[in-house]
VMD Tcl script that builds the backbone (N, CA, C; Angstrom):
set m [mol new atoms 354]
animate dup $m
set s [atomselect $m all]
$s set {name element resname resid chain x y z} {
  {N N UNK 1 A 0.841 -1.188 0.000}
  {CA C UNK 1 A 0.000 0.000 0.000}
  {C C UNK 1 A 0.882 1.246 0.000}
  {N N UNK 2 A 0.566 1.936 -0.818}
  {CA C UNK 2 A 1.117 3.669 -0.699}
  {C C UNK 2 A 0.294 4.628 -0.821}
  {N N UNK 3 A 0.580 5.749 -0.499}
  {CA C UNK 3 A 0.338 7.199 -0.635}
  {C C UNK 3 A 1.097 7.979 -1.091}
  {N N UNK 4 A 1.644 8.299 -1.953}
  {CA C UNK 4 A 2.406 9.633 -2.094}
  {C C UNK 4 A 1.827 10.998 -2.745}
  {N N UNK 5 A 2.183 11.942 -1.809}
  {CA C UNK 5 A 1.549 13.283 -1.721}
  {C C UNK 5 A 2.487 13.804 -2.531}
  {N N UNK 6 A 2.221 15.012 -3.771}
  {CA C UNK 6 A 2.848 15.982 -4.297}
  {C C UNK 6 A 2.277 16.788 -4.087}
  {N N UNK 7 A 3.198 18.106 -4.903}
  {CA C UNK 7 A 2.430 19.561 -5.192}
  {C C UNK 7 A 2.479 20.477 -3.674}
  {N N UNK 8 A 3.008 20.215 -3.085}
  {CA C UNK 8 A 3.473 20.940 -1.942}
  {C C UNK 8 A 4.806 22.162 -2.041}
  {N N UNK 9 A 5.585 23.062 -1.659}
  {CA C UNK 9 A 5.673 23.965 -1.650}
  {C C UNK 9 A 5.519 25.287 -1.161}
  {N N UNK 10 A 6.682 26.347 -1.235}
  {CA C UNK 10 A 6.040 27.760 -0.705}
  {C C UNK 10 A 5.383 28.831 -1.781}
  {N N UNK 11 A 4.328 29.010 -1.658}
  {CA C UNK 11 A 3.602 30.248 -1.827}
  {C C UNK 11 A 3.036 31.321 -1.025}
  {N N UNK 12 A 3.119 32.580 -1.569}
  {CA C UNK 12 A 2.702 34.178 -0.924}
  {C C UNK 12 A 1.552 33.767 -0.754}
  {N N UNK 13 A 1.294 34.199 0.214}
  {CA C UNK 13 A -0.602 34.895 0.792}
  {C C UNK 13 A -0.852 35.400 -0.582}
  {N N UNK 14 A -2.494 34.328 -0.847}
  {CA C UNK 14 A -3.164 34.570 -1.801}
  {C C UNK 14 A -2.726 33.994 -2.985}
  {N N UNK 15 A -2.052 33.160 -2.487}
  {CA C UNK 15 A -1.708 32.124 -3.858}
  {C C UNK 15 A -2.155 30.933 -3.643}
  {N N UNK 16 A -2.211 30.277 -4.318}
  {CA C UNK 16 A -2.966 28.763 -4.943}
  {C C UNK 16 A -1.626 27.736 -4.931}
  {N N UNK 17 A -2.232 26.185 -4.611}
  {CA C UNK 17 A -1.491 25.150 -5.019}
  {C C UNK 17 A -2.261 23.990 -5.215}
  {N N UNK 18 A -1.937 23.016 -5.949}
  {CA C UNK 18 A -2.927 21.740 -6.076}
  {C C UNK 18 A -2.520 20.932 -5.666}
  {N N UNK 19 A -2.480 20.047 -4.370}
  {CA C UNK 19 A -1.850 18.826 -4.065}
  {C C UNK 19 A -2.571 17.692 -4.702}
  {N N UNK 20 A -1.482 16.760 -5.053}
  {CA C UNK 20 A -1.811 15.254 -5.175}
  {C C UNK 20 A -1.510 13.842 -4.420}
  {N N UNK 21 A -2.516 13.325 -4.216}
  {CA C UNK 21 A -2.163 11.817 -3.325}
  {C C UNK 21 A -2.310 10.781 -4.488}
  {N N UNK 22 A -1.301 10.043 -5.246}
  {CA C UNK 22 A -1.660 8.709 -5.852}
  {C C UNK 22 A -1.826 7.858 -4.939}
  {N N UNK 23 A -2.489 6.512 -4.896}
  {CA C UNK 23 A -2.669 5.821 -4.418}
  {C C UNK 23 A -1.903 4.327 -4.948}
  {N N UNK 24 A -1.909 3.759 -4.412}
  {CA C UNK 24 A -1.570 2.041 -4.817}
  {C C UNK 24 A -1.778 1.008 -4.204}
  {N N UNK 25 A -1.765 -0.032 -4.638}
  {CA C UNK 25 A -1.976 -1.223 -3.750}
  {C C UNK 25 A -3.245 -1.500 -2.684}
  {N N UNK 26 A -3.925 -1.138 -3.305}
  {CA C UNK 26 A -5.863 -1.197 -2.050}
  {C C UNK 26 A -6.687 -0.997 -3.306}
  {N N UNK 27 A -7.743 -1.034 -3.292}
  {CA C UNK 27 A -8.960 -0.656 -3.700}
  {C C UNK 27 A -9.540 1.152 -3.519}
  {N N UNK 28 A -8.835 1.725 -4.247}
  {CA C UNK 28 A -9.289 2.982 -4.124}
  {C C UNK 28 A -10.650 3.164 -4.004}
  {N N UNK 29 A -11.094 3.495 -4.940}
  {CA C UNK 29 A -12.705 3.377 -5.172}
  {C C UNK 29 A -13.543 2.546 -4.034}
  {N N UNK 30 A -13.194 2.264 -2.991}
  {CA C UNK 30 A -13.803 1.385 -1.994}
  {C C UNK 30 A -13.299 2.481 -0.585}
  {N N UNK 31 A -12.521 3.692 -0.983}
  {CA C UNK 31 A -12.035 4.289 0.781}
  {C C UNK 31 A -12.716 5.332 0.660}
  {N N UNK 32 A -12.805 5.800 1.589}
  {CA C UNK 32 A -13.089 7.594 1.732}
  {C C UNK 32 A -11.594 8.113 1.705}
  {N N UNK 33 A -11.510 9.529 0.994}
  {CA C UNK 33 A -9.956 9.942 0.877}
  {C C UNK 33 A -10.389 11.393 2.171}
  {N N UNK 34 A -9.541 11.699 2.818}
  {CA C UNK 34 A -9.233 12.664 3.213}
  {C C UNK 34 A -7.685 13.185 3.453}
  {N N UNK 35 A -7.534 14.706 3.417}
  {CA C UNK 35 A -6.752 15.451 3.463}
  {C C UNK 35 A -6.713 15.806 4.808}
  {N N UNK 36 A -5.897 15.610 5.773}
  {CA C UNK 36 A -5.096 15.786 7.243}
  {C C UNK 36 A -3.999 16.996 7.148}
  {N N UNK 37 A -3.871 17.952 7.906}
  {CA C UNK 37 A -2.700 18.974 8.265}
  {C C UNK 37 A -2.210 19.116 9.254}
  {N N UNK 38 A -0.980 19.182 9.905}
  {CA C UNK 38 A -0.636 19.616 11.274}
  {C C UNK 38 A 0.564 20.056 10.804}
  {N N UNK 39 A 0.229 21.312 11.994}
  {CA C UNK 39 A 1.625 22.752 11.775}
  {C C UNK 39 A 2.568 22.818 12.563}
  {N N UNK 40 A 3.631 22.899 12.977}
  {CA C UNK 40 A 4.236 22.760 14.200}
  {C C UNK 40 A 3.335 22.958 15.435}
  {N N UNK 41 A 4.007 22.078 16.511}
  {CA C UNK 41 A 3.244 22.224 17.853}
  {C C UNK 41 A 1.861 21.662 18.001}
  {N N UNK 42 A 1.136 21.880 16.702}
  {CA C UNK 42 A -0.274 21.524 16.869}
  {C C UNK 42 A -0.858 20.277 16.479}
  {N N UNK 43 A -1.642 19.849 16.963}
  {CA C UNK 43 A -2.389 18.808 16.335}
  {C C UNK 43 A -2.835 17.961 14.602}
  {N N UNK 44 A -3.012 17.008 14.714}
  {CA C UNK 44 A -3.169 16.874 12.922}
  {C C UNK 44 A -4.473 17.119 13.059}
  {N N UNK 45 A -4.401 17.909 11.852}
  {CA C UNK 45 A -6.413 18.786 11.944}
  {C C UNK 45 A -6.963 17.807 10.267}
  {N N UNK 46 A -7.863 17.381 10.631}
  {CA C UNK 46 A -8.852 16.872 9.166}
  {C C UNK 46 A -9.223 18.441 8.440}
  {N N UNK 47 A -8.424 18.180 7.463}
  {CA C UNK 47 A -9.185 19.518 6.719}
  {C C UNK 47 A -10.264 19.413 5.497}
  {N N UNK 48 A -10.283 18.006 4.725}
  {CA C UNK 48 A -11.349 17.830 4.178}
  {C C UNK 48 A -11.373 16.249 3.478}
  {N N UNK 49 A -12.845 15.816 3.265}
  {CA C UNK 49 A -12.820 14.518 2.950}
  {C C UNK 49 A -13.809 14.335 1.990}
  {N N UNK 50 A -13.779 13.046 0.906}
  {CA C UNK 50 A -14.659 13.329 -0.241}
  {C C UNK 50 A -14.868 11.373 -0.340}
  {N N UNK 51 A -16.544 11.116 -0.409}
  {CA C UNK 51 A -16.698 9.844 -0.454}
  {C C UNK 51 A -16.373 8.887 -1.516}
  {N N UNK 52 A -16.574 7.926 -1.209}
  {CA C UNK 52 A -15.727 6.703 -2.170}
  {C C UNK 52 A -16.247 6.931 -3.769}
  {N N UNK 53 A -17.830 7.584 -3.991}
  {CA C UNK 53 A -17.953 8.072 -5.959}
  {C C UNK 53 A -17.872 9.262 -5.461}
  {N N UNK 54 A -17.550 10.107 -5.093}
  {CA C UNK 54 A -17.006 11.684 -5.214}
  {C C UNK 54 A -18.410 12.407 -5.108}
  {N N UNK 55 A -19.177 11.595 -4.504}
  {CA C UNK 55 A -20.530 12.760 -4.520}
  {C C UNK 55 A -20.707 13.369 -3.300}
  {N N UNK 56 A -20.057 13.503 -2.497}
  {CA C UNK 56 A -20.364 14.137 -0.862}
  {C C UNK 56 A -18.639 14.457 -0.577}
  {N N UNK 57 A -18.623 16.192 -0.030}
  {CA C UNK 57 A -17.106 16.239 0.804}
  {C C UNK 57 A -17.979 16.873 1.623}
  {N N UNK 58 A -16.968 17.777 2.604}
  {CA C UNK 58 A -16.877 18.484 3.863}
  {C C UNK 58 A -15.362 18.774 3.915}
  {N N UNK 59 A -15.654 19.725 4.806}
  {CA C UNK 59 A -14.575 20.881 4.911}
  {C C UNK 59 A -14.469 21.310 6.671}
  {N N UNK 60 A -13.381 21.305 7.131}
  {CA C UNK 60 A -13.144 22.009 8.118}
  {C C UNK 60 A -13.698 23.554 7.868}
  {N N UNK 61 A -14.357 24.678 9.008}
  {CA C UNK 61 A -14.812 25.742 8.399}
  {C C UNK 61 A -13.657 26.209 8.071}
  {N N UNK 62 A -12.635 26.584 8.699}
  {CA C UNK 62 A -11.471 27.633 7.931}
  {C C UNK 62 A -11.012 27.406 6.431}
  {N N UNK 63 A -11.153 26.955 6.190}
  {CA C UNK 63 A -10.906 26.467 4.624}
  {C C UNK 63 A -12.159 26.331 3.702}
  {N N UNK 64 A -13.093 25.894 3.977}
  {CA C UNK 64 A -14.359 26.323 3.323}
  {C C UNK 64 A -14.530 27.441 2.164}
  {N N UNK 65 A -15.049 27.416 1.325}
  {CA C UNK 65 A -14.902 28.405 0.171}
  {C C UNK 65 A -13.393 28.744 -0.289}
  {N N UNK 66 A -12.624 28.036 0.125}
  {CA C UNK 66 A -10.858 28.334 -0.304}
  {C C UNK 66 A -10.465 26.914 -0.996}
  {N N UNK 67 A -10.550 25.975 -0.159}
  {CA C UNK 67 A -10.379 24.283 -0.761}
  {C C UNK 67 A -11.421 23.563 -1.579}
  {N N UNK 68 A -10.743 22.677 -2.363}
  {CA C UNK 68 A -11.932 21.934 -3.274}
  {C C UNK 68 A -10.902 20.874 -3.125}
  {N N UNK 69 A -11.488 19.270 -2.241}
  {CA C UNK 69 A -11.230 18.518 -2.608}
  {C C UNK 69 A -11.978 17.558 -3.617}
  {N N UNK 70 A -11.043 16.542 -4.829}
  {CA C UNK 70 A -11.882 16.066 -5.853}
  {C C UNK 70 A -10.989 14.465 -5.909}
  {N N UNK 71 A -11.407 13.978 -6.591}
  {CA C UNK 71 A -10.940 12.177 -6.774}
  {C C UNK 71 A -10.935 11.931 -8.553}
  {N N UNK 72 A -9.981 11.144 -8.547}
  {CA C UNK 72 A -10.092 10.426 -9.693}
  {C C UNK 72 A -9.750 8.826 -9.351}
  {N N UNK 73 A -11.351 8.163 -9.473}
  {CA C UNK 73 A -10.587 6.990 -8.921}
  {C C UNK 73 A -10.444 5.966 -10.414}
  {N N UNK 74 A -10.563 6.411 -11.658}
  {CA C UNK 74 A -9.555 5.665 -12.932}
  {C C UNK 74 A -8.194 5.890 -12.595}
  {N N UNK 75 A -7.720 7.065 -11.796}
  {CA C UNK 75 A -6.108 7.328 -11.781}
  {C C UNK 75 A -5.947 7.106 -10.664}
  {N N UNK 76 A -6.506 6.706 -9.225}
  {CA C UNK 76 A -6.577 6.303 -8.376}
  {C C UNK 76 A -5.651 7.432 -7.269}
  {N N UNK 77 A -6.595 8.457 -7.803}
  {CA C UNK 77 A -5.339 10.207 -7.218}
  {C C UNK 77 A -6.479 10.999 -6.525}
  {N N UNK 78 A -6.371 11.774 -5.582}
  {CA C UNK 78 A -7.346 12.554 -4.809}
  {C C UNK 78 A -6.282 13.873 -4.947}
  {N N UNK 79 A -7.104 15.022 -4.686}
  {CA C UNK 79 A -6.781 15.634 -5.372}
  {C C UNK 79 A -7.282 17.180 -3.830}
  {N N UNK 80 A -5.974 17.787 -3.993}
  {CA C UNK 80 A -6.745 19.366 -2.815}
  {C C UNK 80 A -6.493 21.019 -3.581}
  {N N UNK 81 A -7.165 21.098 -4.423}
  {CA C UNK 81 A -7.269 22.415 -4.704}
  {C C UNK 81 A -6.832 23.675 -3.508}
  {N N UNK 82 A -6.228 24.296 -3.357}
  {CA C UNK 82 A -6.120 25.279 -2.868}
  {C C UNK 82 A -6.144 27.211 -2.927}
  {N N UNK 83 A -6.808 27.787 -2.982}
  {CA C UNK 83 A -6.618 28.711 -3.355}
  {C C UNK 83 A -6.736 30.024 -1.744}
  {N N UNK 84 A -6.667 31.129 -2.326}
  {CA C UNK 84 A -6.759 32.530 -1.381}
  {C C UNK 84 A -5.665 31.717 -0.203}
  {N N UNK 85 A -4.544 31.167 -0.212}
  {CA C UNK 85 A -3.712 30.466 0.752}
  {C C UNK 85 A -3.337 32.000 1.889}
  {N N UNK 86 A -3.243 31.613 3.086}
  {CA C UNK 86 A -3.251 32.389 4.405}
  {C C UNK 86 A -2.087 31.366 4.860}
  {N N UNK 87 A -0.928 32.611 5.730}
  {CA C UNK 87 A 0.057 31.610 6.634}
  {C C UNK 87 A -0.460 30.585 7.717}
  {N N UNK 88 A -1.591 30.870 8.326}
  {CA C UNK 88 A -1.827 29.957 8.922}
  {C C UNK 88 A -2.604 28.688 8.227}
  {N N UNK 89 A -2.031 28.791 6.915}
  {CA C UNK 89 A -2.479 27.274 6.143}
  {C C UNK 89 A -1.024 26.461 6.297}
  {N N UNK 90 A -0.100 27.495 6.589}
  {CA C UNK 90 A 0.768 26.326 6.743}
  {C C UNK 90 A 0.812 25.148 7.390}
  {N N UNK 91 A 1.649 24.091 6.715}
  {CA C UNK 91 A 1.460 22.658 7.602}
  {C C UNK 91 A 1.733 21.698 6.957}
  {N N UNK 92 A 2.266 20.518 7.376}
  {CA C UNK 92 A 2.459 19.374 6.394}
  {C C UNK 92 A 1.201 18.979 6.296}
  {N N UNK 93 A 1.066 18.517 5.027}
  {CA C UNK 93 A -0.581 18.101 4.491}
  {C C UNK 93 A -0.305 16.981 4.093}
  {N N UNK 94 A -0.819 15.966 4.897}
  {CA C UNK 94 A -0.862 14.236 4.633}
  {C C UNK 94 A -2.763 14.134 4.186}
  {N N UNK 95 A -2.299 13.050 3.257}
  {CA C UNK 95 A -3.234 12.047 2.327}
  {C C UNK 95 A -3.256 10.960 3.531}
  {N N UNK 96 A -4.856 10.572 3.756}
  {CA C UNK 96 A -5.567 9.268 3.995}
  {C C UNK 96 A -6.564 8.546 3.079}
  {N N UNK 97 A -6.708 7.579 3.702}
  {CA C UNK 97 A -7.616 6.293 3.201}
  {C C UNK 97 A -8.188 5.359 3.891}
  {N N UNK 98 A -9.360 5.776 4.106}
  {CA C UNK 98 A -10.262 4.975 5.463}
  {C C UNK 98 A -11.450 4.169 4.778}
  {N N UNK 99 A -11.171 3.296 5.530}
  {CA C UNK 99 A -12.700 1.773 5.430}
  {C C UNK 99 A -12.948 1.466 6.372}
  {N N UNK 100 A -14.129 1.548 6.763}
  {CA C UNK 100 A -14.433 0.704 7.879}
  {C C UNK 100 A -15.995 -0.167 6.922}
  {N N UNK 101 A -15.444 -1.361 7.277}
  {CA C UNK 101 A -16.441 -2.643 7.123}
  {C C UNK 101 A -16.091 -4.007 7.673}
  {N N UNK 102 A -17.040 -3.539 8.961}
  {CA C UNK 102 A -16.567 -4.716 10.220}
  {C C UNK 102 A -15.357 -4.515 10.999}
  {N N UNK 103 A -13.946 -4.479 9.905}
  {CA C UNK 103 A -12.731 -3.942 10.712}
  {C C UNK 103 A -12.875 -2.507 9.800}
  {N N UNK 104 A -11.497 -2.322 10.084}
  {CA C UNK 104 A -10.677 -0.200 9.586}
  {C C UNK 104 A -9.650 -0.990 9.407}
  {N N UNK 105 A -9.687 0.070 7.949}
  {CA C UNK 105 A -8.591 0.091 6.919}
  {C C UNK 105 A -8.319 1.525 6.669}
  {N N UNK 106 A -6.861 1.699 7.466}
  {CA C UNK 106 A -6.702 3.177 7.591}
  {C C UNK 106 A -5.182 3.425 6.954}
  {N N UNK 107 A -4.930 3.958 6.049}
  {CA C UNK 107 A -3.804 4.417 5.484}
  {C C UNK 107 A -3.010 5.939 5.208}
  {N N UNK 108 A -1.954 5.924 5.402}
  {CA C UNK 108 A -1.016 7.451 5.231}
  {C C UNK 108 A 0.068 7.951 4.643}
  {N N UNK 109 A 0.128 8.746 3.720}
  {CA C UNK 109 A 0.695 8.852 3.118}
  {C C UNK 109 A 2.333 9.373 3.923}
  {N N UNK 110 A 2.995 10.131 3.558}
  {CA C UNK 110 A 4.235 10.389 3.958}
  {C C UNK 110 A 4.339 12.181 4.294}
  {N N UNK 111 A 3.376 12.690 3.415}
  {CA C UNK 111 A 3.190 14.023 3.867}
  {C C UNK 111 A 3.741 15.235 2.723}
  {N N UNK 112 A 3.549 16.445 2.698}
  {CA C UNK 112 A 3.914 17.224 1.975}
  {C C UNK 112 A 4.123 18.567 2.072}
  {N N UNK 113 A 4.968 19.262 2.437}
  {CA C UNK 113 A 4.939 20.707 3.333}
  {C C UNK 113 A 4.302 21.619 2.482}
  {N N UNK 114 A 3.860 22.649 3.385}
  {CA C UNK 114 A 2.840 23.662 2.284}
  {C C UNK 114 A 3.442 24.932 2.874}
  {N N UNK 115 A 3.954 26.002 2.750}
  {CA C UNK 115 A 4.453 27.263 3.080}
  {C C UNK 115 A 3.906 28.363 3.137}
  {N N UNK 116 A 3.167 29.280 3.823}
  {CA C UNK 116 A 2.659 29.808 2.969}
  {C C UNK 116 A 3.107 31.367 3.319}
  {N N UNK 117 A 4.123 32.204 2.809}
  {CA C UNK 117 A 4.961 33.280 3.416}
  {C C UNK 117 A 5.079 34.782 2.691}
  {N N UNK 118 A 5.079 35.284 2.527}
  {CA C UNK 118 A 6.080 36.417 1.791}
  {C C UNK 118 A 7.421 36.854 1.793}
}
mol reanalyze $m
mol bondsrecalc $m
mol representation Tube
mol addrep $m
């Protein structure tokens, strides 16, 4: 099983980035994907999650109207739009992959720093 996160990077306040999670080795199309952040010191915060056919997400409120998470599960890649980026978006931004049926099937990627400075 893997995760690997791209598209991470520093950008100015008010700039945009698109992260990517490929997936491998599981049944994509069978997890819920969510996007996880934690900044120094703080906690890993769920910042948004999108169901196994891409018809239902949610959003942490601070990010709301700024993030669009989306899926492609032919390419088996989830996907975090980012835009109007604020320093306190900084944070490593890890990719998951959750099932629960009967047991949990919980997976993580490796992570991807996001900057966000002038």
């Amino acid at each position: 099983v893997q995760l690997v996160e791209s598209g991470g990077g520093l950008v100015q306040p008010g700039g945009s980035l698109r992260l990517s999670c490929a997936a491998s080795g599981f049944t994509f199309s069978s997890y819920v994907m969510r996007w996880y952040r934690q900044a120094p010191g703080k906690d890993r915060e769920l910042v948004a999650l999108i169901t196994t056919g891409g018809g239902s997400t949610d959003y942490v409120d601070s990010v709301k109207d700024r993030f669009t998470i989306s899926r492609d599960n032919a390419k088996s890649t989830v996907y975090l739009q980012m835009n109007s980026l604020k320093p306190e978006d900084t944070a490593v931004y890890f990719c998951n992959a959750f099932r629960s049926a009967g047991i949990t099937w919980n997976y993580w990627g490796q992570g991807t720093q996001v900057t966000v400075s002038s």
